[in-house]
VEXDREN-2710 file (C-alpha; in Angstrom, 1 decimal):
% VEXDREN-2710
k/r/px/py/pz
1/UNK/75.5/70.8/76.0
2/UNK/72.2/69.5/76.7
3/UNK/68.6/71.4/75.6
4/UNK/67.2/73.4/78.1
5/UNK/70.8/74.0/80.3
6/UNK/72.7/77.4/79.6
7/UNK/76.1/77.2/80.7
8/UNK/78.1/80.8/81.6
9/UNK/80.9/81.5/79.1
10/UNK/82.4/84.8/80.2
11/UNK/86.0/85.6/80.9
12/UNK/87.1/84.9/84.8
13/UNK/86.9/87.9/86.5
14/UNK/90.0/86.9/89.3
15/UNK/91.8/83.9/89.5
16/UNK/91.8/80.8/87.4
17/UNK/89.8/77.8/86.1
18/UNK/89.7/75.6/89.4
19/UNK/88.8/72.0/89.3
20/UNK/86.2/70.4/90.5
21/UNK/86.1/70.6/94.5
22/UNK/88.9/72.9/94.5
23/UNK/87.4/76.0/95.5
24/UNK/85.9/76.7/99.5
25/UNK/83.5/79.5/100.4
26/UNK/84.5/80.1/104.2
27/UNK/82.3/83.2/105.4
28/UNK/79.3/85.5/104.3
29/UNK/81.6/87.0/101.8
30/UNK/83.5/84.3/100.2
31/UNK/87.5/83.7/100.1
32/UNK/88.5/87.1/99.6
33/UNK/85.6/88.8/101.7
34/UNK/84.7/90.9/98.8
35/UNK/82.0/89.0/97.7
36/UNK/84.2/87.7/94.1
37/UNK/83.7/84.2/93.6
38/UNK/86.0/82.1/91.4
39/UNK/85.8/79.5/88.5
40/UNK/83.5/78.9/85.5
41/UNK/80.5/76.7/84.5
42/UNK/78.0/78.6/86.5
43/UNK/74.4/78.2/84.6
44/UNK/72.4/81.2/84.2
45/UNK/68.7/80.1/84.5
46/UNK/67.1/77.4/87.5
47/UNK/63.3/77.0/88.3
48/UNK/62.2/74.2/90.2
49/UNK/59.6/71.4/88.5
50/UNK/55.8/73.7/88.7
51/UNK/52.8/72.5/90.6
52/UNK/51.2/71.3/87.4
53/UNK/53.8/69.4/85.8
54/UNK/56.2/72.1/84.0
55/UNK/59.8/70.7/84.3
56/UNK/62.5/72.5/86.4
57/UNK/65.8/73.6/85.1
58/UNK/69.1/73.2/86.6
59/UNK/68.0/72.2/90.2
60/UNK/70.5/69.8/91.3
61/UNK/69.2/69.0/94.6
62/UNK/66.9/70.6/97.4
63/UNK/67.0/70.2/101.2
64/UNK/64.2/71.2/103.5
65/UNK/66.0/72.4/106.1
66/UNK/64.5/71.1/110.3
67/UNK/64.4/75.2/111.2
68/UNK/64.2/78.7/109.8
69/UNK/67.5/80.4/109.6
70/UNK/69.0/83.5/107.3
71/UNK/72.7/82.8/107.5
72/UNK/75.0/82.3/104.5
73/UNK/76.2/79.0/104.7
74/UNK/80.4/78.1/104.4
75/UNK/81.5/75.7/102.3
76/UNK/85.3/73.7/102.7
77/UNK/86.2/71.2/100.4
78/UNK/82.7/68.6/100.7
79/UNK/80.9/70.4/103.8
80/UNK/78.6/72.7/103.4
81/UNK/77.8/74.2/107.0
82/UNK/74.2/76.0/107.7
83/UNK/72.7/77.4/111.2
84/UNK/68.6/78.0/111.8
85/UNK/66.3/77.5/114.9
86/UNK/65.2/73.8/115.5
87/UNK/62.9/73.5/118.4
88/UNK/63.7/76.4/119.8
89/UNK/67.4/76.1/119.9
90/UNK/70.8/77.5/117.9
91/UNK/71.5/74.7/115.5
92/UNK/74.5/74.0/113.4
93/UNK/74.1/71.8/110.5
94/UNK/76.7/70.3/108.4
95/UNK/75.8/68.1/104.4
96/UNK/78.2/67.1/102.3
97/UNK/77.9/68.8/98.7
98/UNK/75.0/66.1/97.7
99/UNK/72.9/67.6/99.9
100/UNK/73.3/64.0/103.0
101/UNK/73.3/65.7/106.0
102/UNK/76.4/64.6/108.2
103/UNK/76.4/66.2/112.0
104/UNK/74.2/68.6/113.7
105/UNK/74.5/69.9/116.7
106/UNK/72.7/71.8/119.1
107/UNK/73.7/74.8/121.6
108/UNK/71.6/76.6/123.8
109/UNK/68.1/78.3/123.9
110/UNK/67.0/80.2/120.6
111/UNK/66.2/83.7/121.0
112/UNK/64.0/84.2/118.1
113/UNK/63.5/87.0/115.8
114/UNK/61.6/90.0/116.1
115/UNK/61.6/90.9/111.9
116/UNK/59.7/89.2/109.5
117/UNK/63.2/88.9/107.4
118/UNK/65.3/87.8/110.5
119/UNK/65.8/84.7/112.7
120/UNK/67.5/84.0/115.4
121/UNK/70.6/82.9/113.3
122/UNK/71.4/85.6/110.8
123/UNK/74.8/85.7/111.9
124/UNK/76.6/83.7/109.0
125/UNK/79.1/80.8/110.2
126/UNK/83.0/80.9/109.3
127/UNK/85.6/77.9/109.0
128/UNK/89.2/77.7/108.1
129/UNK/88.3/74.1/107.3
130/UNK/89.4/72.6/110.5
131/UNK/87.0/74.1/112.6
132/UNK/84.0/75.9/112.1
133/UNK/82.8/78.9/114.2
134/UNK/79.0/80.0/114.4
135/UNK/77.3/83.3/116.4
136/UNK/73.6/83.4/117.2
137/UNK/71.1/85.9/118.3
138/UNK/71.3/84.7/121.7
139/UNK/74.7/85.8/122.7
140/UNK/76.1/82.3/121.7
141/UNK/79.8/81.8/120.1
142/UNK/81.3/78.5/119.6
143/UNK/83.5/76.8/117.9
144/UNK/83.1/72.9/116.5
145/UNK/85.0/70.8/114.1
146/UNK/84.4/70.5/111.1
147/UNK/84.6/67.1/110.5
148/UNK/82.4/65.8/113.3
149/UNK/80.8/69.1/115.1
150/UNK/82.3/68.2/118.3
151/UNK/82.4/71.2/120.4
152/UNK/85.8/72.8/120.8
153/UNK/85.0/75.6/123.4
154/UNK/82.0/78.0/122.9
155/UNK/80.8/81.3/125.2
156/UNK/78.0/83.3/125.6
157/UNK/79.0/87.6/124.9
158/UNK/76.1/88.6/126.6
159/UNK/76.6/86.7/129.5
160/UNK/80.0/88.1/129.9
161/UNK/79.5/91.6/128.5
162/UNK/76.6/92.4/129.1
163/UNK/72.8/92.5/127.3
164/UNK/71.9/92.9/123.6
165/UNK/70.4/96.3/123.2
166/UNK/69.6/95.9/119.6
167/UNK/66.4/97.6/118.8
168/UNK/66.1/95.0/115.7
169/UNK/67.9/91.5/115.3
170/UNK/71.7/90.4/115.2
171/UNK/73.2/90.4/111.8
172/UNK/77.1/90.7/112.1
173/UNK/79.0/87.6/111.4
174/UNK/82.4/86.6/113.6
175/UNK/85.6/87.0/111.6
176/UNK/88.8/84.9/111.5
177/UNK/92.3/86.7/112.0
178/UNK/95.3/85.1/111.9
179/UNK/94.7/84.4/116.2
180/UNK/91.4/85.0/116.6
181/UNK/88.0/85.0/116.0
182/UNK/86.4/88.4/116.6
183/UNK/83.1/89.8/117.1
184/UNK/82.3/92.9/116.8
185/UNK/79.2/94.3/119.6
186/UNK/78.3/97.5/118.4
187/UNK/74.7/99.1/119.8
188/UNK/73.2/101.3/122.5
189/UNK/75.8/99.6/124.9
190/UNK/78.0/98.5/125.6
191/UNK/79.4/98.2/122.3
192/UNK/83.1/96.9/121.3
193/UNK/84.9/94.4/119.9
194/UNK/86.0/91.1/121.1
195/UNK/88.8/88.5/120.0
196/UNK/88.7/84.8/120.9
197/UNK/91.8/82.5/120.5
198/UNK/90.5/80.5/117.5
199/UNK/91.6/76.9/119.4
200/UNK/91.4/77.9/122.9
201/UNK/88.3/80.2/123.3
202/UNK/90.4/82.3/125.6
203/UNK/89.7/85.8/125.4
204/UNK/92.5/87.7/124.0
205/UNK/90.7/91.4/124.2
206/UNK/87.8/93.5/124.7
207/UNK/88.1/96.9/122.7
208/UNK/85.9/99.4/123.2
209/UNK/83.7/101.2/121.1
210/UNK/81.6/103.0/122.5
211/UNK/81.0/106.7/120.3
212/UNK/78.8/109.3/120.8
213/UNK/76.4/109.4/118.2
214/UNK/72.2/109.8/118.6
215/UNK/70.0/106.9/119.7
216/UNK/69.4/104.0/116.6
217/UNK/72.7/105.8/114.7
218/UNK/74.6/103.7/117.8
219/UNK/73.5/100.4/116.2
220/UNK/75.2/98.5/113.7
221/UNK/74.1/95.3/112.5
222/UNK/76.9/95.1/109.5
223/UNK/80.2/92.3/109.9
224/UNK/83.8/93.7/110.3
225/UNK/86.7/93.8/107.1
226/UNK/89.7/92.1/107.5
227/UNK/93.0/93.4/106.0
228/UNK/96.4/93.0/105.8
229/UNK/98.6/95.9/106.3
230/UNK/100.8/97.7/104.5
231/UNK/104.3/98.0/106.3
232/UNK/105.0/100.9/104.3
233/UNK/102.0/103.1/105.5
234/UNK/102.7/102.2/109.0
235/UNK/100.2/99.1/109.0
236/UNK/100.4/96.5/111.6
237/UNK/100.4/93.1/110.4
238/UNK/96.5/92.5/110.2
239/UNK/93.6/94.9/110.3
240/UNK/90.3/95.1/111.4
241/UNK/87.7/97.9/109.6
242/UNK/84.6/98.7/111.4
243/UNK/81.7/100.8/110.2
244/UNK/78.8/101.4/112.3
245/UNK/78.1/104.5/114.9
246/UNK/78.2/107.0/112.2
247/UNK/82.1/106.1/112.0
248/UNK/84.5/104.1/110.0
249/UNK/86.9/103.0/112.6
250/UNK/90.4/100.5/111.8
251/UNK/92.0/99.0/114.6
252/UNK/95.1/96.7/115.3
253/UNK/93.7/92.7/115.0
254/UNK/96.2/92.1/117.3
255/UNK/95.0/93.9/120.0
256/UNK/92.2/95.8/119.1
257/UNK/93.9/99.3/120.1
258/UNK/92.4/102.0/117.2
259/UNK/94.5/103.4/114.4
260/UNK/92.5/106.1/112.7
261/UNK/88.8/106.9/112.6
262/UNK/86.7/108.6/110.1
263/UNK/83.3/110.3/110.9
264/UNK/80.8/112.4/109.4
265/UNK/78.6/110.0/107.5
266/UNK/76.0/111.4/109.8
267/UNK/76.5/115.2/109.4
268/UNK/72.9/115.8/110.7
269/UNK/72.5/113.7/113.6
270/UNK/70.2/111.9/112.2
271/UNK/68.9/109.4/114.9
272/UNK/68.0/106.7/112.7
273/UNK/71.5/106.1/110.8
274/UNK/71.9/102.4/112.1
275/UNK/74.0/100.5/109.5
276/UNK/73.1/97.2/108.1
277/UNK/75.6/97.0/104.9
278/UNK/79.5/96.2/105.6
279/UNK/83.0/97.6/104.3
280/UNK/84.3/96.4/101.4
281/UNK/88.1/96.9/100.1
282/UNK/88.9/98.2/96.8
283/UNK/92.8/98.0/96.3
284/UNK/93.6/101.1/98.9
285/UNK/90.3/102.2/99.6
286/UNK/87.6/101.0/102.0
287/UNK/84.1/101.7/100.6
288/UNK/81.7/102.1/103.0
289/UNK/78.0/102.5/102.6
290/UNK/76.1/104.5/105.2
291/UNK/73.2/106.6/105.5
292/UNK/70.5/104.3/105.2
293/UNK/71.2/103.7/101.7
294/UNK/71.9/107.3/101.1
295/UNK/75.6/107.6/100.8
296/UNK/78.9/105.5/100.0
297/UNK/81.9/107.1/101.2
298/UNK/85.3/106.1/100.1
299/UNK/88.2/106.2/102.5
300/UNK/92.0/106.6/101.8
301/UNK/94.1/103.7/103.9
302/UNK/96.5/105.2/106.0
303/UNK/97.4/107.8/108.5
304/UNK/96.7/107.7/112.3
305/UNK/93.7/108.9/114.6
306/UNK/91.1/111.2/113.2
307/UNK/91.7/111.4/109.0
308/UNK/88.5/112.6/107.9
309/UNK/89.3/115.5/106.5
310/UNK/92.3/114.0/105.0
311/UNK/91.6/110.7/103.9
312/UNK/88.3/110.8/102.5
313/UNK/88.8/110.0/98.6
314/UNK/84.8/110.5/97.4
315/UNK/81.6/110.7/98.4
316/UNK/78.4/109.8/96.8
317/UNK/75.5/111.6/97.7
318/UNK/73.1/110.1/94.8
319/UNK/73.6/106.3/95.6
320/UNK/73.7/103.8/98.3
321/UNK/72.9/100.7/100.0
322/UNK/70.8/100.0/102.7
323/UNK/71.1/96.3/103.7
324/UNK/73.3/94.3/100.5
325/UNK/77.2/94.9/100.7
326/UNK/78.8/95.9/97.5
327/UNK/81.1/93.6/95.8
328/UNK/84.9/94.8/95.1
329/UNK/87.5/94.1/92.9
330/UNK/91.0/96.2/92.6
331/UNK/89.3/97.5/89.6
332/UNK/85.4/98.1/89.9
333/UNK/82.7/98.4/93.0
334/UNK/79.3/96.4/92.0
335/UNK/76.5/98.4/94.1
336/UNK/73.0/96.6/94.4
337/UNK/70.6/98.8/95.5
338/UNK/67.6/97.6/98.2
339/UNK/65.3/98.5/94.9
340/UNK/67.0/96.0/92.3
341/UNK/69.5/99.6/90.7
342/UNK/72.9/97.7/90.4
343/UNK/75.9/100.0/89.4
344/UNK/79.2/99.4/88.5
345/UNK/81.4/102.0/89.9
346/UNK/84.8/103.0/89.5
347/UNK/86.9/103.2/92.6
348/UNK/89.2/106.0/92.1
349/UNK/86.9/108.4/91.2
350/UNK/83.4/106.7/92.0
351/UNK/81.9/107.8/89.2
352/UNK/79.7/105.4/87.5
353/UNK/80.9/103.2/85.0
354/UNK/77.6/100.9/84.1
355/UNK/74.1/100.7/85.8
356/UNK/71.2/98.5/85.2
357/UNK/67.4/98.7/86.8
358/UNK/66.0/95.4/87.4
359/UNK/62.3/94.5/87.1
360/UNK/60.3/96.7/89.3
361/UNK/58.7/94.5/92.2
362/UNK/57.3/95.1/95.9
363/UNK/59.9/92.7/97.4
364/UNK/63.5/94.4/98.1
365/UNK/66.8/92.8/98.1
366/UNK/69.0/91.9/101.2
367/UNK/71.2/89.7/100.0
368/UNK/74.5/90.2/98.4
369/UNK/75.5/90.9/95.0
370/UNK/78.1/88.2/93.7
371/UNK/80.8/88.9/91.0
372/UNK/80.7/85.5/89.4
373/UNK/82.7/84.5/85.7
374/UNK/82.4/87.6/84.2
375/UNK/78.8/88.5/85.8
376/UNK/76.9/89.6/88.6
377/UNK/74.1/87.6/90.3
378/UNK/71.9/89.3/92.5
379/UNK/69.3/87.6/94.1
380/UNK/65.6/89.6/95.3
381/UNK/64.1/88.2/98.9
382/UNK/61.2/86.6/96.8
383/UNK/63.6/84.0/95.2
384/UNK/63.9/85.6/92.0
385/UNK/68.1/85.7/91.1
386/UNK/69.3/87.9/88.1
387/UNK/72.5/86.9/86.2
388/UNK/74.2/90.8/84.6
389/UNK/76.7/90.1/82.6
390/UNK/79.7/92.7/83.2
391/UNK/79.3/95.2/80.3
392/UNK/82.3/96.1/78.0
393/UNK/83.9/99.4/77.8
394/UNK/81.7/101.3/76.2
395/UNK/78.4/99.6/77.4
396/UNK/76.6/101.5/79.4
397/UNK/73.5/99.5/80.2
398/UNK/74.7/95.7/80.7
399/UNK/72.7/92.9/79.9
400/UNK/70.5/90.8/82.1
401/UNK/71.6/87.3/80.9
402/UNK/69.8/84.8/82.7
403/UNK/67.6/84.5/85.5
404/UNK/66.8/81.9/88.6
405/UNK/63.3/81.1/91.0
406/UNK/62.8/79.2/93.6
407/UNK/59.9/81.1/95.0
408/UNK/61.1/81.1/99.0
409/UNK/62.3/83.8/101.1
410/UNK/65.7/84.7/100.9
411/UNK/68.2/87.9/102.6
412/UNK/71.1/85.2/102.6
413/UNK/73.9/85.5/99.8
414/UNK/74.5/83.1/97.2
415/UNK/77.6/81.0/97.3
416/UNK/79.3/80.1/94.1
417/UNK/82.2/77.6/94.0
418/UNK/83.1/74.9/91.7
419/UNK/80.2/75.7/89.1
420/UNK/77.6/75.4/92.3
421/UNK/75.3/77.7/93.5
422/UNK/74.1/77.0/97.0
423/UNK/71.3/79.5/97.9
424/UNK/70.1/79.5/101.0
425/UNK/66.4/80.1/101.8
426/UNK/64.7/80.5/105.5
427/UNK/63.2/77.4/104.7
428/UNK/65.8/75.4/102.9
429/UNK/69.2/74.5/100.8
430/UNK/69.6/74.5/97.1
431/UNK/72.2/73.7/95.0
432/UNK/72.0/74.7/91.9
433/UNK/74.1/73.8/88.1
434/UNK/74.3/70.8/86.0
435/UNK/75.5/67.4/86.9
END
């Protein structure tokens, strides 16, 4: 091992040693959609070289990207596929893993952000490596190949739907089902969910979800879950789990048609409740984070039609998530909080297993926490990543084992795969490991 370059040596959390190029990273959340990312050999501290000569660490590569953007990028096999702005319209941009950039293509007219975090392409692009499908602010779904970004079929939801009534900017990301890619619409109205034949772009359903909940609590900005079901609870062969609305709502991927609902994660009425954060699946439970970072409720697969008072396995009142989506395994919940708190949680119970506080700094965190070889990387909208490494048994405050700059804006989540980190800036692409 070389001076200067720290190598990660903990245990594999899931799966095995891969070789090299043999993992993908195909949506926001990686393989699984749990935010658990696979393989070894991911380093534990990067900077890039300093203004006055200091040398960086374990920057492979950096590409200054034509046009701001806050989508995770999707990885399959070489390609490494990003969407941003670039003179004023929805871009898709596809580089092979050395950073050469190998199509782009553009769609229609941006519609720009109104945030200072968000652009007009937050929603994160997915590919089953054949084809790749990206969403943007402006209404705009398509669906290009991978190898060449040749446009398969693409449509515009608010053309056919009707208007975005977001007060804020677009954040969910499409999903692939077995058939379909599906979006889900949720906001003042109309909201609903909507399932595309992958190939064909013909329109296979529009569900509605319209619920009656108070003003901004209508609004969700979080990406659906995808599941398969359980035959022996009555499950059809694929799910979809939606939170937003002040519900958690499962439907049929099929066709859309709801199976069971849970609500009261606004007991209040608060009119502010929109939800930024996603479901996550932990063995039979759906965790869902709510409240503007005030609560994470854990639901109980199962049942049919309203099962909140029967389903609902814990709630915590003491902890939540505003804007990152907690990571999952069968066996443990990772919660970042918006203010750097990341707690391990156990799932049956929720009780917390492990918690540490990161540094205390004005800028929050929006992206993602990653379970990665036997840590947790978490990365602050300033740049600045953290490497925890899972605690044993009887640890209660883990260690922070390593830690990453690159001193540019950031609410995208990291991507690990094949010993690679790709973070994703507003600005630009890094990749990040040792040669």
């Amino acid at each position: 091992m070389r001076a200067g370059i720290q190598a990660v040596v903990f245990c594999v959390v899931c799966g095995g040693i891969v070789a090299a190029r043999a993992d993908n990273w195909p949506t926001w959340r990686g393989t699984g959609l749990d935010g658990v990312a696979r393989g070894v050999g991911y380093v534990t501290q990067w900077q890039p070289p300093g203004e006055t000569g200091e040398p960086g660490q374990n920057i492979l590569w950096r590409v200054k990207l034509p046009g701001l953007g806050a989508s995770t990028p999707a990885v399959w096999g070489e390609r490494i596929v990003v969407t941003c702005g670039i003179d004023g319209r929805d871009t898709v941009i596809c580089l092979d893993r050395s950073g050469t950039e190998l199509w782009r293509r553009e769609l229609r007219l941006e519609r720009a952000g109104k945030h200072k975090k968000a652009t007009g392409s937050n929603p994160s692009p997915v590919t089953d490596g054949t084809h790749v499908w990206v969403y943007f602010k402006s209404g705009e779904l398509a669906c290009l190949t991978l190898a060449t970004g040749e446009p398969v079929w693409k449509t515009n939801l608010q053309e056919r739907f009707g208007e975005d009534t977001l007060w804020w900017d677009l954040g969910t990301s499409p999903v692939l089902t077995a058939k379909a890619v599906v979006v889900a619409v949720m906001q003042s109205g109309p909201s609903y969910l909507a399932a595309f034949d992958r190939t064909t772009g013909e329109l296979l359903y529009q569900h509605d979800r319209m619920l009656d909940v108070p003003e901004e609590s209508a609004q969700s900005y979080s990406t659906p879950l995808v599941l398969a079901g359980d035959a022996a609870r009555g499950e059809p062969a694929e799910m979809l789990v939606v939170l937003g609305a002040d519900h958690v709502t499962a439907h049929d991927a099929a066709d859309g048609r709801e199976l069971w609902r849970v609500g009261g994660l606004n007991p209040e009425g608060n009119k502010f409740f929109r939800s930024i954060a996603s479901p996550v699946a932990s063995g039979d439970l759906v965790i869902a984070p709510y409240a503007r970072g005030a609560t994470i409720t854990a639901i109980r697969r199962g049942g049919s039609g309203d099962v909140t008072n029967s389903h609902v396995a814990w709630v915590r009142k003491d902890l939540g998530t505003d804007v990152p989506t907690p990571a999952a395994t069968a066996g443990l919940v990772v919660v970042c909080t918006d203010k750097g708190r990341v707690v391990g949680l156990d799932p049956a119970s929720g009780e917390t297993r492990w918690e540490r506080e990161l540094e205390k700094n004005r800028n929050a965190y929006s992206s993602s926490p990653v379970i990665v070889a036997g840590g947790v990387l978490v990365t602050r909208e300033d740049g600045v990543s953290a490497m925890i490494r899972l605690p044993a048994a009887d640890q209660v405050q883990p260690d922070v084992v390593g830690t990453g700059r690159v001193a540019e804006m950031t609410v995208a989540t990291p991507v690990c795969v094949d010993g690679r980190i790709f973070l994703r800036t507003h600005d630009s692409l890094w990749c990040i490991g040792t040669p």
